[in-house]
PyMOL commands that place a pseudoatom at each C-alpha (Angstrom):
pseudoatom trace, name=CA, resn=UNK, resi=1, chain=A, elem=C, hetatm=0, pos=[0.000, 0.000, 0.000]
pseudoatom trace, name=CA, resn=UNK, resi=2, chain=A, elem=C, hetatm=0, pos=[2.927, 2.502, 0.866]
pseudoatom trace, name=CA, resn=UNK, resi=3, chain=A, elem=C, hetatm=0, pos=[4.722, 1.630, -2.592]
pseudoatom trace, name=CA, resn=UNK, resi=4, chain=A, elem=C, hetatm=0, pos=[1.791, 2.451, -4.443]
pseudoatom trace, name=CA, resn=UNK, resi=5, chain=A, elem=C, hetatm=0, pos=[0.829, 6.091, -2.462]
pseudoatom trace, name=CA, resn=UNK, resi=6, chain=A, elem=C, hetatm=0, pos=[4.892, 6.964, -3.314]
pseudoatom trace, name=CA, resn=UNK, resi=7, chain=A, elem=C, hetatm=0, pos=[4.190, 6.110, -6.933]
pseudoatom trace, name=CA, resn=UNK, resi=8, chain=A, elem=C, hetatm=0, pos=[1.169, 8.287, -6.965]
pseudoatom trace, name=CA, resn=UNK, resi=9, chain=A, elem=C, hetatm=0, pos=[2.992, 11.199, -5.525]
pseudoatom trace, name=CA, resn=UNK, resi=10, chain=A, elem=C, hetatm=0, pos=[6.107, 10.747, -7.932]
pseudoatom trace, name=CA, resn=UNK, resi=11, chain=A, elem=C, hetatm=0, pos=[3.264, 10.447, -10.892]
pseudoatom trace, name=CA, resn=UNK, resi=12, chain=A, elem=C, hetatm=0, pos=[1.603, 13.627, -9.146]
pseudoatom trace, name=CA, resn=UNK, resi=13, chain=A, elem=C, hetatm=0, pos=[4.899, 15.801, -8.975]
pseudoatom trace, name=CA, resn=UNK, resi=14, chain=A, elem=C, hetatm=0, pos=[5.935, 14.655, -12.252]
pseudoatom trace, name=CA, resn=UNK, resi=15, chain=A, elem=C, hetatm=0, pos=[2.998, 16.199, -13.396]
pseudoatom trace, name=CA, resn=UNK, resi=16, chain=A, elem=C, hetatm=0, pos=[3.348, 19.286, -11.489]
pseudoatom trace, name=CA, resn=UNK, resi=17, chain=A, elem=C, hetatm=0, pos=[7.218, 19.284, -12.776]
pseudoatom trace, name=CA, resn=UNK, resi=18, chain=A, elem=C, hetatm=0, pos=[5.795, 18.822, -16.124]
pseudoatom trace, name=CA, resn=UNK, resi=19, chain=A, elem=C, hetatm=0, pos=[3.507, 21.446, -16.436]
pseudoatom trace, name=CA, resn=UNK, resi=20, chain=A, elem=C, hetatm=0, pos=[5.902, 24.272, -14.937]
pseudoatom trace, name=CA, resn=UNK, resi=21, chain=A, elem=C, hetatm=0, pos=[8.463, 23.266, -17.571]
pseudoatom trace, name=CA, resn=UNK, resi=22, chain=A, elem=C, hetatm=0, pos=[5.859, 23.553, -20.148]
pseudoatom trace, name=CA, resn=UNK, resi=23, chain=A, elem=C, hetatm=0, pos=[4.691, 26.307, -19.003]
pseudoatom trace, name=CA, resn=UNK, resi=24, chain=A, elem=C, hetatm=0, pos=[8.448, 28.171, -18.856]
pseudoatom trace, name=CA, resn=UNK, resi=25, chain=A, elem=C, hetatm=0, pos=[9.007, 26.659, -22.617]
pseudoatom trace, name=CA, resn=UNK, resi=26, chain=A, elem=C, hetatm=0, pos=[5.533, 28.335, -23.928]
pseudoatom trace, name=CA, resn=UNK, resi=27, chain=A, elem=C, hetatm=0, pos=[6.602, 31.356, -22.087]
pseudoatom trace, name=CA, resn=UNK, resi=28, chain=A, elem=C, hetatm=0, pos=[10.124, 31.531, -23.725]
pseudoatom trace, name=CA, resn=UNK, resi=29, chain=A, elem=C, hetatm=0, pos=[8.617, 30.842, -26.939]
pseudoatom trace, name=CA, resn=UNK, resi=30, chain=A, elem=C, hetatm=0, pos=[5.973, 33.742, -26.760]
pseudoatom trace, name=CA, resn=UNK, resi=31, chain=A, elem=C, hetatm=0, pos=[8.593, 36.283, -25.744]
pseudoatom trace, name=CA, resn=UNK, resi=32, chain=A, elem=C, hetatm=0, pos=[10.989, 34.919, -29.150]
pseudoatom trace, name=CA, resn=UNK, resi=33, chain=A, elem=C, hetatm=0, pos=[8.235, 35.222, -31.239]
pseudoatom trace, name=CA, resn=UNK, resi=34, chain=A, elem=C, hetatm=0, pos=[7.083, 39.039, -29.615]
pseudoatom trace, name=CA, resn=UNK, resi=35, chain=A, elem=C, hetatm=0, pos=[10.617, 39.719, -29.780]
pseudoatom trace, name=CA, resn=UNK, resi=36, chain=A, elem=C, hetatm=0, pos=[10.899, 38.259, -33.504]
pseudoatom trace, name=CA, resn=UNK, resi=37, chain=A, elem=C, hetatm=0, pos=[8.055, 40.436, -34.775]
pseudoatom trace, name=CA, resn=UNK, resi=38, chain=A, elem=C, hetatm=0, pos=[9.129, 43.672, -33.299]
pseudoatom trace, name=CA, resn=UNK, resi=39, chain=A, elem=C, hetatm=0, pos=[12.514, 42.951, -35.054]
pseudoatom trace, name=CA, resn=UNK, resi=40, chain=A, elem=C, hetatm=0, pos=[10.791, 42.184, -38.425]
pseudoatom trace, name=CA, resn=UNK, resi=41, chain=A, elem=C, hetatm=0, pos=[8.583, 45.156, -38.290]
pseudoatom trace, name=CA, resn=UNK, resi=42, chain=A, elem=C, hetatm=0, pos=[11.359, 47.459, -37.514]
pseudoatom trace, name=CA, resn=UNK, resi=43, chain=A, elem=C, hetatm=0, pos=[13.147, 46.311, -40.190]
pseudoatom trace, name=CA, resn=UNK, resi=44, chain=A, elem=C, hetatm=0, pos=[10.589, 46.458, -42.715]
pseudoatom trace, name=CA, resn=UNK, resi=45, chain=A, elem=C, hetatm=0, pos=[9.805, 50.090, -41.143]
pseudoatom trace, name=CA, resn=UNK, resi=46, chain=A, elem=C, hetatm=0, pos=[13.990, 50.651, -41.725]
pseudoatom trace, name=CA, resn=UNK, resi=47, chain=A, elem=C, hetatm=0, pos=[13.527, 49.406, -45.301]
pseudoatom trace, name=CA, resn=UNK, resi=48, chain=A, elem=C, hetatm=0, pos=[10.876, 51.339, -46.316]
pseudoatom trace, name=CA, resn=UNK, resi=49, chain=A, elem=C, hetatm=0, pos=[12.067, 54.680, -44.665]
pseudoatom trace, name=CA, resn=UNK, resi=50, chain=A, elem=C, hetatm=0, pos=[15.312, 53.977, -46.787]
pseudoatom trace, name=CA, resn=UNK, resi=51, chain=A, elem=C, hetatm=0, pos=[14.133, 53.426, -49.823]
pseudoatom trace, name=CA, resn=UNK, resi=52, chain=A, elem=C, hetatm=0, pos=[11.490, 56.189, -50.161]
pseudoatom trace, name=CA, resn=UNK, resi=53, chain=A, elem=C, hetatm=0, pos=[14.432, 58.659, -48.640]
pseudoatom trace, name=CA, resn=UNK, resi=54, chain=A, elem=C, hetatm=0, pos=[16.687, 57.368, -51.662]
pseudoatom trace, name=CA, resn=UNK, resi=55, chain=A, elem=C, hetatm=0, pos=[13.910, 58.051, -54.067]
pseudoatom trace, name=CA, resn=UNK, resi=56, chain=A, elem=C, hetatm=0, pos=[13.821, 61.299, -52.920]
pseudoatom trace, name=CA, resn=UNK, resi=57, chain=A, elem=C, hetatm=0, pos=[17.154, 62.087, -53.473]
pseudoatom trace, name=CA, resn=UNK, resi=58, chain=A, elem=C, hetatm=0, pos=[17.433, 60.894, -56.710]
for i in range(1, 58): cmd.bond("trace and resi %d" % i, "trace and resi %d" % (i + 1))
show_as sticks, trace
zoom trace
């Protein structure tokens, strides 16, 4: 009876364990991809401020 309560608790912190990693790797991922699409709009921002000051100078 004791062996199987300790395998329930091990099963329940895995769990726990589990989730908060999940959790921390979902986090990390939404912050790449916020970071990732400030980056790409900047740079398409960049781009386009370049080229229309270039066409103005030309």
């Amino acid at each position: 009876m004791g062996r199987i309560l300790l395998i329930a608790a091990a099963v329940v912190v895995g769990f726990f364990l589990l989730g908060s990693v999940i959790g921390l790797i979902f986090g990390a991922l939404k912050w790449v991809l916020i970071i990732g699409a400030i980056a790409l709009i900047v740079s398409v921002v960049l781009k386009l401020t370049r080229s229309s000051r270039s066409s103005h100078y030309s």
